[in-house]
N, C-alpha and C positions, 0 to 999 in steps of 0.2 A: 527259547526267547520268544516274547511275544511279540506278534506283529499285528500288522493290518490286515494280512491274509485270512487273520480269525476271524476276526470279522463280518470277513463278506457274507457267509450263511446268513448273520442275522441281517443285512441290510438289503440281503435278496428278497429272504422273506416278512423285513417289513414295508420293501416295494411292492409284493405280492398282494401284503395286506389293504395297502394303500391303492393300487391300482391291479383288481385282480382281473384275469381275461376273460375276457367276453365269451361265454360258449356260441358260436356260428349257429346258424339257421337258414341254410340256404333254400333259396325258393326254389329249387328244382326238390328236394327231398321233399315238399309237398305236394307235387305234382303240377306244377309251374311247364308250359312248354312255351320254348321261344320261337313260337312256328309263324306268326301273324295272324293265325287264325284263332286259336284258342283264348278265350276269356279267364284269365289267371285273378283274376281279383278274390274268389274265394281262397285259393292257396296262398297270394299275398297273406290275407286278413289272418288266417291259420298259421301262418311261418310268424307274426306279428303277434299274436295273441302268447304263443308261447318263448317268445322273449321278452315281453312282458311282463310274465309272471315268473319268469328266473331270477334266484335271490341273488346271482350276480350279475345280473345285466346281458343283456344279450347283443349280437351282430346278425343285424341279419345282411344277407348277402343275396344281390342279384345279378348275377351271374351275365358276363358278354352275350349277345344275343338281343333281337327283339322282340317285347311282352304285349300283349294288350287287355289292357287294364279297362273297366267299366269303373263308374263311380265308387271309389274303395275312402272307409274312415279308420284310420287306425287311431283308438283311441286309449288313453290312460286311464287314471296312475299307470306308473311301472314300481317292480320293486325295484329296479336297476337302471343305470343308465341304459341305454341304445342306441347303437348308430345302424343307420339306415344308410347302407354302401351299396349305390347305383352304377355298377359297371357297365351294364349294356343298357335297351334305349323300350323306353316304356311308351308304348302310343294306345291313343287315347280309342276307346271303344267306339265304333260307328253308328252303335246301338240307337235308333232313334229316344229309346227311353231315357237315356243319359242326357239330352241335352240339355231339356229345360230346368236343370236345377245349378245349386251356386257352388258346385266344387267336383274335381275330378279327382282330386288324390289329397286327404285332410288329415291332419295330427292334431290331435286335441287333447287336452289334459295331460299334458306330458313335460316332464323336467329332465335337462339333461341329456334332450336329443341331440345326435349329428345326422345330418345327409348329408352325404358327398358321393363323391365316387367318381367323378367326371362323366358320369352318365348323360343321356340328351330325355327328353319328355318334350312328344309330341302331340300338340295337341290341336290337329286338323281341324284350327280355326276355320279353314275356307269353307267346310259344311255350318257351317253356325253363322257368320259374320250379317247374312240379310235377312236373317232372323232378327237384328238387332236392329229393332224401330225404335230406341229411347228417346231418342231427336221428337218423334213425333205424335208418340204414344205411350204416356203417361203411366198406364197399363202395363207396360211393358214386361215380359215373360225374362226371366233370368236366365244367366248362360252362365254355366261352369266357367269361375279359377282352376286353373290348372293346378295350382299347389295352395293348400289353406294352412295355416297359424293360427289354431285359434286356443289360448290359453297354454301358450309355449313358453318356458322359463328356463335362462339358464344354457343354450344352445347354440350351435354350429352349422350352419348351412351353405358348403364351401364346396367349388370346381362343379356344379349344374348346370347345365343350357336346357333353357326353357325357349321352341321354335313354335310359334304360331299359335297360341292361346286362343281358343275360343271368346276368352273376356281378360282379366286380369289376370298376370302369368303370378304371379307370389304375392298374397293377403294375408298380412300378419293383424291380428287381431285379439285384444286385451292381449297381448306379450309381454317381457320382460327380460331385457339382457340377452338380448342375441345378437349377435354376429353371422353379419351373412359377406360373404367374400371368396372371388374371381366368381362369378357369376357371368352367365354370358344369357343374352334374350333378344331374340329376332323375331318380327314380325313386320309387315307392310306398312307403310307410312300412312295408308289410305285405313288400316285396319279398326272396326271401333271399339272403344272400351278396351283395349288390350294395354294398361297399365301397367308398366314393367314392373314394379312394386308397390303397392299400396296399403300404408298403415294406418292407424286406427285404436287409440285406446289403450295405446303401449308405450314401454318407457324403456329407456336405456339401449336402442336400438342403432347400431352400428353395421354399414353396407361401406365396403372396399375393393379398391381393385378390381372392377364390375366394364361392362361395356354391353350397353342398355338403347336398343334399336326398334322402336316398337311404334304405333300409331295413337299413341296418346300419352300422357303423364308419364317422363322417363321413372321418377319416383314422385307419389303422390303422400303427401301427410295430411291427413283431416281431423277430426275432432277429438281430443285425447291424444293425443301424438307430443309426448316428450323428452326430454335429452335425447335427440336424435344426430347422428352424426354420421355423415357422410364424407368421404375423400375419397380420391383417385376414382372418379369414374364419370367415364365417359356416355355422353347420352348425344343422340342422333341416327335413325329421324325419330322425331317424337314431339311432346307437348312442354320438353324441358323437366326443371326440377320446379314442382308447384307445391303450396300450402295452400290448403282449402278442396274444394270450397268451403266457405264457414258461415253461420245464421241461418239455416235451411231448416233447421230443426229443432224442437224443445229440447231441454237438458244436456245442451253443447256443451261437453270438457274444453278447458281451454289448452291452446296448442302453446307450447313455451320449449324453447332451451333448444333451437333447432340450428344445428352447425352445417355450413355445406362449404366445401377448401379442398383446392385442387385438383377439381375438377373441369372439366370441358367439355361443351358444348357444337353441335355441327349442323345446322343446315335445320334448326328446327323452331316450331311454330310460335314457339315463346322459349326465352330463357330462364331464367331468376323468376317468381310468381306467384304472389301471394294473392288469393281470389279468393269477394265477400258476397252473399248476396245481397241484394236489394230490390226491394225493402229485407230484412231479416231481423231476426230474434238475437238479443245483447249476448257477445260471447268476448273474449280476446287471445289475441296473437302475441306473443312479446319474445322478447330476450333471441332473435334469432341473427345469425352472422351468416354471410356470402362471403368469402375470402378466395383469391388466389384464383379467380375463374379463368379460362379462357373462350371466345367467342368465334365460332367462323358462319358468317354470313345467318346470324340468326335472329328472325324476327321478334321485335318486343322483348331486347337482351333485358332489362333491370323494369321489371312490371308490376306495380300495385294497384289491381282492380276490385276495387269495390264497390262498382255497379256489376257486376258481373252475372248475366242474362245468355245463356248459351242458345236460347230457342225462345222465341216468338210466343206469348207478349211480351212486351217488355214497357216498363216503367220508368223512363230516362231522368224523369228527377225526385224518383225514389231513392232515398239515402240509405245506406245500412247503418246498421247499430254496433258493430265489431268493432272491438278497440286495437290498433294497429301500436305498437311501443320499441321501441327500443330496437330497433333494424338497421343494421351494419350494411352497406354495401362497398365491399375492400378490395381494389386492385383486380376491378374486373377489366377485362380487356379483350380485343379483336374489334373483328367485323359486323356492324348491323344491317340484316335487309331492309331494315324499315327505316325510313328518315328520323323515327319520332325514336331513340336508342332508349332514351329513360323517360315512364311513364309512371309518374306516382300519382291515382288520381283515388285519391281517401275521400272519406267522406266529410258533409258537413254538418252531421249530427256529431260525430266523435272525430274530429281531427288527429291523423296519425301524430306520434306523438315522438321524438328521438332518434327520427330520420337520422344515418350517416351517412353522407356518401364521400369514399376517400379513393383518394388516387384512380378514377375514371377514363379508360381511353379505348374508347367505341369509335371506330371509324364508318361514315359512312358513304358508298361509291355508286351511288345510282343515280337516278336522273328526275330525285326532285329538289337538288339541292343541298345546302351542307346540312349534315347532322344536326339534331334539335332533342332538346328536352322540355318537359312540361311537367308540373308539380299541381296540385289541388289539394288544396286543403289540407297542406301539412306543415306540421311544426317539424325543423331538424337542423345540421350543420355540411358542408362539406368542406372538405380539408386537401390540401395537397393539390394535384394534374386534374383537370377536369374538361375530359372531351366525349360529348358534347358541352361547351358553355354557354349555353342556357340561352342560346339566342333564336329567342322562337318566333315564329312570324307572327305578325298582330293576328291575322286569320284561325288562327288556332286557339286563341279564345273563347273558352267558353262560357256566355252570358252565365247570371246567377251565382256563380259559385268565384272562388280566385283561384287564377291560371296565371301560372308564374315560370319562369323558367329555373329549373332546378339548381344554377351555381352561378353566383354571385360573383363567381371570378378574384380568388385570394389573394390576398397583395405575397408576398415570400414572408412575409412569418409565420403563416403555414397557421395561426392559430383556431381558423374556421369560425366561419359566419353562417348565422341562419339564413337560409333561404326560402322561408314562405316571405310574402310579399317584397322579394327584390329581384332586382333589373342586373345581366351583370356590367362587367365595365370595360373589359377586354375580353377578346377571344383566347379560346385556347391555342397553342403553341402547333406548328404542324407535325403530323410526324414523321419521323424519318423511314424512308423504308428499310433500311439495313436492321432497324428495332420492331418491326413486325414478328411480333410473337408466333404467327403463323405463316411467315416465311417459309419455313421446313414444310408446312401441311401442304403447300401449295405446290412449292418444286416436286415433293411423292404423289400427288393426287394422280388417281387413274392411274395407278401400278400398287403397290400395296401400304401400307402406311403402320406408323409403330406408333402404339399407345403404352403408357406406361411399360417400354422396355417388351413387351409382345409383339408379334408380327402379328396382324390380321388380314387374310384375302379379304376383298370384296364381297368374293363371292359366299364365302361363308367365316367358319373360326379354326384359329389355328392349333398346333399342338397344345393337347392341354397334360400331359406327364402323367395321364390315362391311358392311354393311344388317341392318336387322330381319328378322326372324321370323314371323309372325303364329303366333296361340295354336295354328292348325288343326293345326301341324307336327308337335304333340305327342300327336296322335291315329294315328300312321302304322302302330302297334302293330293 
């Protein structure tokens, strides 16, 4: 009698054919040693070159232990897919020739990559960081990414900690369709340029599950950056989640279709941040959604700068030319350090254009009084709870342009009013504290805290289904 059990051969062997195994490549078989002292970047590049060229794809394998790596490029085609499994912990070469260039570990032309492995990549930012005069000089001499993207399609880059970047810890650049998720990235709040992730010129790019601790842009999106989607992750200390900057440059792509939900925010220098320069060259922003955020104690939560002048000179009533459109700000909530919680200050060459602001409630507890908003130059609607209600003090105008406070204060039909040029008419409602969404962060502060269902020390990161880490790893600087 026939059965199912006949079968199975051919459905073995047309899973085989469909997903056939990767022949291994381990980086000890080319003479890789995990000693601290040896420079393995040639045996890298060699264990890599010939998984490459395998017509069924290759694994290469780096093995527990730690490597040190000098500036290595593993580049494409492949004929096969590849995954790049980081078991143990690759630190970055001290080699003074390594520094001044823009990458320490790069993939390029490749389709169909993974890395993972719960590995750590250290990248003894503390020798580099006073190297880094960009503030001051123009000139400025480039500092290695720790990991480069560049012409990556199709891809995986999941369970990595990136600890102390020289510059930007993960540059994705012209990409396409990847997925990066549980990511973990530490560095000093004072640190510069260190970029938890920064894209560019890529589309379809999805970051999950992440918890992003660094000294500037938790994730940064600039010129070319689309259908971008972010959720579940946590950024602090850092520069927030920013777009831009934008009009710096000739032949700006424009940024569109950028999703950021459920994520949170802690203790950092801006939140939400879309930044244009001015004066700049005509580029635009659109189609992007804030959803579901949370806030604790974070300066310039909901921010739209488009003077945006990081160093001296600066031209205060130079306009940009960047068209701002279509911007959702949804159910953001917590704590602001700054009085001013929501700052939309567009310009008055192209007035942003489909401003939302819904369901708003920023508290603020300092000592210059209640919470405030202030709008410039935009056209939009807000709908729903809005704290701050837009009761700004006359002092906060600024001549030349219109400075308005951002909400008009809803009657309950909830159906939203524009708020460029309006005053509102009540205040918002107080809140309770039993509904402080950050109630729990505050009873755990200073003992350990849970993000998205994970425990994280303080002091460093927790199991990751790798093996752990102990704290000490994070002293190798």
């Amino acid at each position: 009698m026939f059965s199912f059990i006949h079968l199975l051969p051919l459905l073995f062997l047309s899973l085989a054919t469909a997903y056939p195994v990767l022949t291994t490549f381990n980086v000890l078989s080319y003479g890789a040693r995990p000693n601290r002292i040896t420079d393995n970047s040639k045996a890298f590049v060699r264990a890599w070159n010939d998984a490459c060229k395998s017509n069924t794809g290759g694994r290469i394998l780096v093995p527990r232990g730690t490597y040190v790596l000098g500036a290595v490029m593993f580049v494409g085609p492949c004929k096969g897919r590849v995954n790049f499994i980081i078991k143990g912990h690759l630190e970055a070469s001290k080699n003074p020739a390594n520094l001044f260039l823009d990458h320490w570990i790069t993939f390029k032309y490749v389709d169909r990559l993974v890395v993972s492995g719960g590995g750590y990549l250290f990248g003894h930012g503390s020798m580099a960081w006073h190297h880094n005069d960009c503030a001051t000089n123009h000139r400025c001499r480039s500092l290695p990414a720790t990991m480069r993207f560049d012409f990556v399609s199709n891809s995986r880059i999941n369970h990595i900690k990136s600890i102390n970047s020289k510059n930007t810890h993960f540059n994705l650049f012209a990409c396409h369709n990847v997925l990066m998720s549980h990511i973990r990235i530490s560095a000093p709040e004072w640190s510069p340029n260190t970029d938890g992730i920064h894209i560019g010129a890529s589309s379809q790019i999805r970051i999950q599950d992440s918890i992003i601790s660094t000294g500037d842009d938790c994730v940064a999106m600039v010129s070319g950056s689309e259908d971008i989607e972010i959720q579940r992750v946590h950024c602090g200390p850092g520069h927030g989640f920013s777009i831009g900057s934008l009009g710096g440059s000739h032949s700006e792509l424009h940024v569109r279709g950028i999703v950021i939900r459920n994520s949170s925010l802690s203790e950092t220098q801006n939140g939400l941040r879309i930044k244009t320069w001015a004066p700049s060259l005509p580029s635009l922003a659109s189609d992007i959604i804030f959803e579901d955020i949370v806030m604790n104690n974070v300066n310039n939560p909901i921010f739209i700068d488009q003077q945006y002048c990081p160093r001296p000179p600066c031209n205060w009533k130079a306009q940009s030319n960047v068209q701002i459109r279509n911007v959702t700000f949804s159910k953001v909530r917590g704590t602001s350090s700054s009085k001013l919680a929501v700052k939309l200050q567009c310009s008055k060459n192209v007035p942003c254009e489909g401003i939302k602001l819904n369901n708003i409630d920023l508290a603020y507890h300092g000592r210059e009084g209640s919470v405030a908003s202030s709008c410039i130059n935009v056209k939009g609607k807000s709908y729903g709870f809005q704290l701050p209600s837009g009761d700004a003090d006359d002092d906060m105008l600024i001549a030349e342009v219109v400075d308005v406070p951002c909400d008009p204060s809803q009657p309950e039909s909830n159906k939203g009013k524009a708020f460029a040029n309006s005053r509102p008419e009540k205040k918002g409602k107080k809140r309770q504290a039993n509904d402080d969404p950050l109630r729990i962060y505050h009873k755990n502060k200073g003992r350990s805290e849970r993000i998205f269902g994970q425990k994280m020390k303080k002091t460093g990161f927790g199991p990751n289904g790798e093996g752990s880490t102990p704290d000490s790893a994070f002293s190798v600087d």
